[in-house]
C-alpha positions, 0 to 999 in steps of 0.5 A: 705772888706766892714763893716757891720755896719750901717752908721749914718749921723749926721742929723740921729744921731741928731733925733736918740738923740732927740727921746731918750730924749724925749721918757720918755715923750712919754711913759708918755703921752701913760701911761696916755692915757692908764689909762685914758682909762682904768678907763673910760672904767672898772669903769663904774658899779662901779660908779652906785650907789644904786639908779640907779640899777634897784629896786628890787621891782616892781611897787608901790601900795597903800595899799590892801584894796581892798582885804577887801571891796566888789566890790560895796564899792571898785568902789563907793571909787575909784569913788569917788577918780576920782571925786576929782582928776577931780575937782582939775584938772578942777581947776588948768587948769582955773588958770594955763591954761586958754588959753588951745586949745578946741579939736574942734579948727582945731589947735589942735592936738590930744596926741598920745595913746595905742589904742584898738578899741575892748575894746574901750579903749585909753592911753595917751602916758606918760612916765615912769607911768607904761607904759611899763606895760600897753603896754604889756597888750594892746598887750595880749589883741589882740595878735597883735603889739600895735596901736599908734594912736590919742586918740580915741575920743569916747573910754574910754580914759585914762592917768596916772601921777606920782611924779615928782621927782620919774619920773626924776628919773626913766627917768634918769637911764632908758635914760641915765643907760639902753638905750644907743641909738644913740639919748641919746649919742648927748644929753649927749655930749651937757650936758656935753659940758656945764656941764663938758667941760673938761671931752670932751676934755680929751676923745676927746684927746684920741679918745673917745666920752662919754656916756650917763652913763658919765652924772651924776644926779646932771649934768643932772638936772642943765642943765634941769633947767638952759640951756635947755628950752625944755623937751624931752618927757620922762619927759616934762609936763604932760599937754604938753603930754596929752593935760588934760587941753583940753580933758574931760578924762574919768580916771585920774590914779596916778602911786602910786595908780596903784593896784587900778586904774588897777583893776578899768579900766580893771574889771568895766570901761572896759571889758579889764580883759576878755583878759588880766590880769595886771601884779601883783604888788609889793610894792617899797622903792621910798622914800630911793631911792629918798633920796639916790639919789637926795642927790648928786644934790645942794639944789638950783638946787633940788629947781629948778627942784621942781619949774620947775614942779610946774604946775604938783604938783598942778594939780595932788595934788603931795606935793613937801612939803612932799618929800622935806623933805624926800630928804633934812631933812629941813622943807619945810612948809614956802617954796614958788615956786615963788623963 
């Protein structure tokens, strides 16, 4: 009668003892893995701080004072606004860019714009100003999709700007936070290649690739002002986007003053109120979210990224000494961007 035992060789005996001894390593590689897993794929709200939550508030605005002024004294204010943002442009353009293409030479090439040629009006593409916003406008006015075309040469042409840092920022959480495109997942792996080459290699150890989201501010902001050379549109200078040193804009808006500057293009330099209305406007808590978020980012690179938009603050009459401040607690008067 034959036995029903299973017959072990000693080469099967030798394996069968290797594996019982190495199976408590095993299971602490697979635990490990596991954990990692799990706290990179679970904690991922619970590392979203305040500031990059989406604000509560709306877009910003300057004050109501609108609401007390007639029409007449509300157009001569904002004219007069207009003239003087226009003049420091004209001036800090001579100096920082005195070499800027005329619109006639056959190199230049034109911005991209919001267009609607039935209103005769065109916005200069600018990331996070409000953009979004005035999308949603254009379109009420036609009822049809927006046009992005060259910026119409004989229109009213127009282009907003904002705080540098609060444009980082918005950039920042709206790229790497809310819009996890195929593009924005190869620009976090070549920031955190540089900025945390161990994080790749444990994700790549357990078959996982990062997410924009895995790039902190502090890291996205070092490698912006000590690695790369180029700015992605969604923050890159405002000359670079709009060519304002080479075309005589009709109205320079600031996204601080967005109430006003709104009112004025849709209901007195344009005819575009009679189609569409701009969305009402709240005020925001910029300064607590700047505070609480460029806390995390070293001085020497918050310094940096001050000096690496030091042409926009000149231009647009941005004062990286009143927002440093806010931000640090220093005093910023002696502070100088050459280094």
């Amino acid at each position: 009668r034959k036995s029903t035992q299973p017959t072990y060789t000693r080469t099967s005996q030798s394996a069968i003892l290797v594996g019982m001894y190495r199976f408590p390593q095993y299971l602490t590689l697979f635990t490990g893995a596991c954990v990692f897993l799990l706290i990179y794929t679970f904690t991922e709200d619970s590392r979203l701080t305040d500031y990059r939550r989406p604000p509560a508030a709306g877009h910003r605005v300057q004050s109501d004072q609108w609401k007390t002024e007639s029409d007449q004294e509300f157009v001569s204010r904002i004219l007069k606004i207009q003239e003087e943002r226009k003049s420091l442009l004209k001036q800090s353009c001579s100096k920082l860019y005195p070499d800027a293409l005329n619109p006639s030479s056959p190199n230049f090439k034109w911005p991209k714009a919001l267009i609607n040629s039935k209103y005769g009006v065109s916005m200069c593409l600018v990331p996070k100003v409000g953009t979004k916003t005035w999308k949603s406008v254009f379109e009420n006015l036609s009822n049809l999709r927006v046009i992005y075309s060259d910026l119409g040469k004989d229109n009213f042409n127009f282009f907003f700007v904002r705080e540098p840092l609060e444009r980082v920022l918005s950039a920042y959480i709206s790229k790497f936070y809310y819009n996890h495109k195929g593009y924005w997942y190869s620009i976090a792996r070549n920031i955190l290649k540089v900025e945390n080459p161990d994080f790749i290699n444990n994700l790549s150890a357990v078959g996982a690739k990062p997410k924009p989201s895995d790039v902190s501010l502090s890291q996205f902001i070092h490698y912006y002002t000590t690695v790369r050379s180029t700015l992605d549109r969604h923050y890159a200078h405002f000359e670079n986007l709009c060519k304002v040193c080479s075309i005589d804009y009709d109205f320079i808006g600031h996204y601080e003053t967005l109430a006003d500057d709104s009112r004025y293009i849709m209901e007195f330099a344009t005819n575009m109120s009679e189609g569409a209305t701009f969305p009402e406007i709240w005020p925001s808590t910029a300064n607590d979210r700047l505070k609480n978020a460029y806390s995390e980012v070293p001085l020497s690179d918050l310094h940096n990224l001050v000096r690496l938009y030091s042409n926009d603050y000149e231009m647009f009459n941005y004062s990286f000494r009143n927002i440093l401040p806010i931000i640090t607690g220093r005093d910023y008067s002696n502070f100088s961007l050459s280094g």
